[in-house]
N, C-alpha and C positions, 0 to 999 in steps of 0.2 A: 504493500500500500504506500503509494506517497505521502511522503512526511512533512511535517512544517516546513523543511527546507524550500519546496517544492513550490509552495504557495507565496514564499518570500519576493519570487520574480510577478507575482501577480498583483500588477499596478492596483488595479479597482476594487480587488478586494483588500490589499492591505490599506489602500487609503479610508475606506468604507471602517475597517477595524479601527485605526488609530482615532478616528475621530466621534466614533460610537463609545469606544472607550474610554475616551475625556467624559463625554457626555455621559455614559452608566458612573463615573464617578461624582459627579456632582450632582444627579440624584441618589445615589447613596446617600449622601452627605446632607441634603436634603429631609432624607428618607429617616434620618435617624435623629434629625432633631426635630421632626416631627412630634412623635408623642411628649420628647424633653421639655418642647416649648409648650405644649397643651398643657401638660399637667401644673407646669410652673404656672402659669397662668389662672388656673382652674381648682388646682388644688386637690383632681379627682380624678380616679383612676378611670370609669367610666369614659369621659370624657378623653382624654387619650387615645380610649379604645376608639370610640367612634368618631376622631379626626383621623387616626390610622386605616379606618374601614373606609372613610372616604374617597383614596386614592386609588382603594384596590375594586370598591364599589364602581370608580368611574373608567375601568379598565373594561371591569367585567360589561359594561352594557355596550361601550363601544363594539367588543372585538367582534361579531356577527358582521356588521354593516361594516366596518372596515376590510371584512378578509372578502366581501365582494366590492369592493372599492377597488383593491388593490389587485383584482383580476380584471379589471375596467378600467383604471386611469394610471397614468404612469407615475411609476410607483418612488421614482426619484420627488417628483412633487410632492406628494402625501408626507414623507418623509420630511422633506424643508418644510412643508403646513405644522408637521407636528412637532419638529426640533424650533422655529420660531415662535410657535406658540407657549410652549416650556419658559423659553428666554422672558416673555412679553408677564407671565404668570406671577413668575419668582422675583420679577421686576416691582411687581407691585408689591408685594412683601418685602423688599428693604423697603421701598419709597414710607412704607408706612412702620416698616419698625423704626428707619431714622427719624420720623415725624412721635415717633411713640406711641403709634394708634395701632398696634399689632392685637389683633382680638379672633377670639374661637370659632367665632361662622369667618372670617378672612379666612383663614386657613383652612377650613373645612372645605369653604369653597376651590381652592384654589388646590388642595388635595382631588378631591373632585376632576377638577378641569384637566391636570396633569396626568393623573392616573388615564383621562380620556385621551388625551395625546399620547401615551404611552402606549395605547389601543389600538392605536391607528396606525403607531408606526412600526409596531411589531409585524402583523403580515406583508406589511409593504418591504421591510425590509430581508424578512425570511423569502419572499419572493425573490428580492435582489437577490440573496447570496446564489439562488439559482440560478441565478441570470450570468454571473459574474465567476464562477467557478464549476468546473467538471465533476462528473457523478464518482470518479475516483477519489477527486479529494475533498466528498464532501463530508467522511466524516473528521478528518482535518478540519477542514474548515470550521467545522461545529465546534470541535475541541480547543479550537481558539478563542468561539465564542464564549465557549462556559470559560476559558482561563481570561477575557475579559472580566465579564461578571464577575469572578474572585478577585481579579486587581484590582477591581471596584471597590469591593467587602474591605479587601483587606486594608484599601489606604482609606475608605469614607469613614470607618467609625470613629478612630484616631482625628484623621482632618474635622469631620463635623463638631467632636467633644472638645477640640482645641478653640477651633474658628466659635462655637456658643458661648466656651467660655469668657471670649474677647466681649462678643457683643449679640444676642437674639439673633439680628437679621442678618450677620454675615455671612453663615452659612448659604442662602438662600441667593445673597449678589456672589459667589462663586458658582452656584448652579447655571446662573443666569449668565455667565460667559462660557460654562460649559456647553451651553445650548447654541450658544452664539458661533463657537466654533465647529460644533456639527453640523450648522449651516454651512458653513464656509468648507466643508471636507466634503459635502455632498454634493457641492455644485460641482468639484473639482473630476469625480467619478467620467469617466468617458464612454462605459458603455452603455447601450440603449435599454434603459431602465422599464423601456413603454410595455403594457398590457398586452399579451398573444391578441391575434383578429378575434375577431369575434363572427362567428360564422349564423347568428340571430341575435336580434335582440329579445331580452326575456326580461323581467319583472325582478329585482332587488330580493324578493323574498324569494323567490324561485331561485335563485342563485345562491342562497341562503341554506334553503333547504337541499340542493344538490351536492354542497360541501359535509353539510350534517351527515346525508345521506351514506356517501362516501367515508365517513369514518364509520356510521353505525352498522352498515352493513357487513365487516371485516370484525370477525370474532376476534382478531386481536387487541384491535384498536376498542372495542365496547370495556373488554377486559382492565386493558389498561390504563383508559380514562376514567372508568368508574374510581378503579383504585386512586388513580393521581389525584381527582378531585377529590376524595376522603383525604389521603393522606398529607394534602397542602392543607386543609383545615387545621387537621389534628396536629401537626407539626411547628406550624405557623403561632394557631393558639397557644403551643407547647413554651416555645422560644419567647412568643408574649408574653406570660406568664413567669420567666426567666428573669427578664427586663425590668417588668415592674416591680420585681421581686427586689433585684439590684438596685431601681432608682429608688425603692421605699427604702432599701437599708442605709441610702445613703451614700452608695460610691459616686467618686464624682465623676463626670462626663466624660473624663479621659480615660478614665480604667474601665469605665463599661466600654468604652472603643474599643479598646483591648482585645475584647472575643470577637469582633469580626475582623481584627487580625489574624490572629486564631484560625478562624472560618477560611477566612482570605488563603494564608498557605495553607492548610488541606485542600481548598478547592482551585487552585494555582498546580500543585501539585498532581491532584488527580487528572485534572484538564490535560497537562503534560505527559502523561502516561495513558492517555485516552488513545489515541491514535494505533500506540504497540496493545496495547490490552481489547479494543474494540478489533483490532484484525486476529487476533488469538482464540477468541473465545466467544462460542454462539451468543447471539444476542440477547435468546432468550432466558438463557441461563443467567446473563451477565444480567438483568433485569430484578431478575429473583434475589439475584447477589445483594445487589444494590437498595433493593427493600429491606431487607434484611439489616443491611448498614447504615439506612438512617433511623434504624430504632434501638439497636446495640446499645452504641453508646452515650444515647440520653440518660440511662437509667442513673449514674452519679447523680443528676442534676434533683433527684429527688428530695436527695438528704444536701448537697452544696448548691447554693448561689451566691459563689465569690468569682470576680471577673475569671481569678485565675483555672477555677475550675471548670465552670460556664466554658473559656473559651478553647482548655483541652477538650471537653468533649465533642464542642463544635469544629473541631480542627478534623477526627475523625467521623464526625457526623456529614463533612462535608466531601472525604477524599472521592470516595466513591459516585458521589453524586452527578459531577459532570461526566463522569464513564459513562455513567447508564443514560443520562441527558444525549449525550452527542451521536452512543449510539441508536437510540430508540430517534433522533431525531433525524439523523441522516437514512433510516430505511424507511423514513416517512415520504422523504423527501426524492428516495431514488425510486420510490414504488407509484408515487401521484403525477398524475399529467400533467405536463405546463399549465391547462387551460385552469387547471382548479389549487393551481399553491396557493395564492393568498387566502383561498375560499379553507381549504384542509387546513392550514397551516392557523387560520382565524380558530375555525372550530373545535380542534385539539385542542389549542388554548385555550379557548373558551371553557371546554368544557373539565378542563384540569383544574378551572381559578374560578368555576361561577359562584361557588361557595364561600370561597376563600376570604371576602370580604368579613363574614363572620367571624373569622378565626379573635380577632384580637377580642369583639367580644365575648364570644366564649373563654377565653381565656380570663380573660376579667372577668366575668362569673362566676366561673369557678374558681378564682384567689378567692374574689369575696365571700364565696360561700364554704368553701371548704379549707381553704387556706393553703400557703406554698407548696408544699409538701403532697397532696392530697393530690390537688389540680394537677402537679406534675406529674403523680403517678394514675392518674386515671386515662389522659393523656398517653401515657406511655403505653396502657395495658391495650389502647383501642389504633396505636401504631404498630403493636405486636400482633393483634388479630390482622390488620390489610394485609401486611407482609406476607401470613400463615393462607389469606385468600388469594394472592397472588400466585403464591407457590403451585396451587392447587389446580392452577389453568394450562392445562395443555398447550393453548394455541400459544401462550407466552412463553413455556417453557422450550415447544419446537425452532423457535425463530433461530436460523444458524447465522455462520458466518457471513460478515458481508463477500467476502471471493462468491457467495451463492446466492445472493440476494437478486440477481438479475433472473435467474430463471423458478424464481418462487412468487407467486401468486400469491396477495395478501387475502382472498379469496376463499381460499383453502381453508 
């Protein structure tokens, strides 16, 4: 399989990374003094939750209508629509925390709006990586994406808990040049980012439902969405629940950064080793593997919530993660037809994250009602059952190697 080396000579996708990858770091950075600034503000853990739920709420409603956008209009624009609108969002949040008027529907909103841009440019851009690199190297190309995301983790928690401690909204004016400069790397792309023809015109929800269709009808992909979708909740709330645990005791903002350094090299790491392990070892297998190892090593966080402990287990909570990401996501992508990646590509996600908004409440319900310790082990006991339903599926367990991916029918 072609290695990272390989991909190095390719202009459009490595400019498309560099500049996705500023960009994924300044919402991180974002991303995590989000509930810091609710609660300081609010005084309430609730509250947190549902400025946190806002941004993942306004992802989840987008991604349908965008993953048929993005099989219709070119998919380079959508992307500048949704990295200038990011810029224009977070813009408004310093203007007002330098003014001192930063308050809890601002940010809700604006959590909201960004998570909706975030929506939009996720199939548009998963279309591009199609566009822009070959069915050889795409689960490379994947495995650079997830070791983006972890160079995100690992420098946002640290960057955001320094930058809040300066001042509320600084975080917030570095998001807002990260978005600026995603712009500026996008225009830069030269290959033809535009939409396959279209050989009818059909109706937005029709297009809609033919993406749906297309996952739900492949016994792999029902399997494996159902699981994803549970186990981003459960996991998501898990880590929630971590966090408030930490900011209730009192650590301050630079040592809870800490664990998504942590996070950051195990998923840095795993990304790196994705490419030689993803050509090694069936996918279906490697799937199983990998459910498996996001619930292992939570179990510590039961009885510990100190950064230092929190972020060993998220170091191996996380190695595994981008393996099984890059490969599940590149025989997504080498099995669906041009005419329907943004459509597939919206839907998956879609239906991995529609719940997911709840996570941080659940998690805050269950601190308040049962308490640290309680919540993280009930959490854990129902990330131990997906894994145990995973295991249990055939169609997940057959998926082989990608060298066999081309003459295997998702079908099947």
């Amino acid at each position: 399989m072609p290695g990272f080396r390989s991909l190095a000579s390719n202009r459009d996708f490595t400019v498309l990374w560099i500049g996705e990858t500023i960009s994924q770091l300044g919402s991180r950075v974002s991303i995590f003094v989000f509930p810091l600034i609710a609660y300081a503000l609010s005084g309430s853990v609730l509250v947190a939750a549902w400025v946190e739920a806002a941004h993942l709420f306004g992802t989840a409603v987008v991604l349908l209508p965008a993953g048929a956008l993005a099989d219709r209009l070119n998919r380079r624009i959508l992307m500048l629509v949704a990295s200038g609108s990011g810029a224009v969002l977070y813009t408004s949040l310093v203007v007002a925390g330098v003014l001192g008027h930063l308050t809890i529907p601002h940010l809700a909103v604006v959590g909201l709006l960004t998570g909706a841009s975030a929506g939009v440019f996720g199939p548009a851009q998963m279309s591009a990586i199609r566009s822009v690199v070959t069915t050889d190297d795409l689960p490379t190309a994947l495995s650079q994406n997830q070791a983006r995301r972890h160079v995100a983790s690992l420098l946002g928690g640290p960057l955001g808990g320094a930058l809040f401690s300066l001042t509320r909204w600084l975080p917030f004016a570095f998001d807002a040049i990260t978005f600026a400069i995603s712009c500026l790397t996008l225009s830069r792309i030269r290959t033809d980012l535009s939409a396959p023809p279209r050989t009818a015109r059909t109706r937005v929800l029709s297009d809609i439902g033919e993406g749906i269709g297309f996952v739900l009808a492949r016994p792999f992909f029902r399997v494996l969405m159902s699981w994803a979708s549970l186990v981003n909740l459960v996991t998501n709330a898990l880590m929630f629940v971590v966090l408030l645990r930490m900011i209730q005791a009192g650590f301050h903002p630079a040592h809870i950064g800490l664990v998504e350094t942590a996070a950051g090299i195990g998923g840095i790491l795993g990304a790196l080793a994705a490419p030689y392990v993803i050509d090694r070892m069936p996918t279906g297998r490697l799937t199983v593997l990998v459910a498996w190892g996001l619930a292992l090593p939570l179990v510590p966080m039961i009885w510990w919530a100190t950064p230092l402990a929190v972020g060993a287990c998220s170091f191996f909570f996380l190695f595994l993660n981008p393996i099984g990401n890059a490969g599940i996501g590149a025989y997504r992508l080498s099995q669906t037809p041009d005419q329907l990646q943004g459509r597939v590509a919206a839907s998956a996600q879609f239906l991995a994250v529609a719940i997911m908004p709840l996570a941080p409440i659940l998690g805050a319900g269950l601190l308040n009602r049962f308490g640290g310790e309680w919540a993280v082990a009930i959490l854990l006991v129902a990330t131990l059952l997906l894994a145990a339903y995973l295991t249990a599926s055939r169609s997940v367990r057959s998926v082989p190697r990608p060298g066999e991916w081309r003459d295997r029918s998702l079908a099947t």
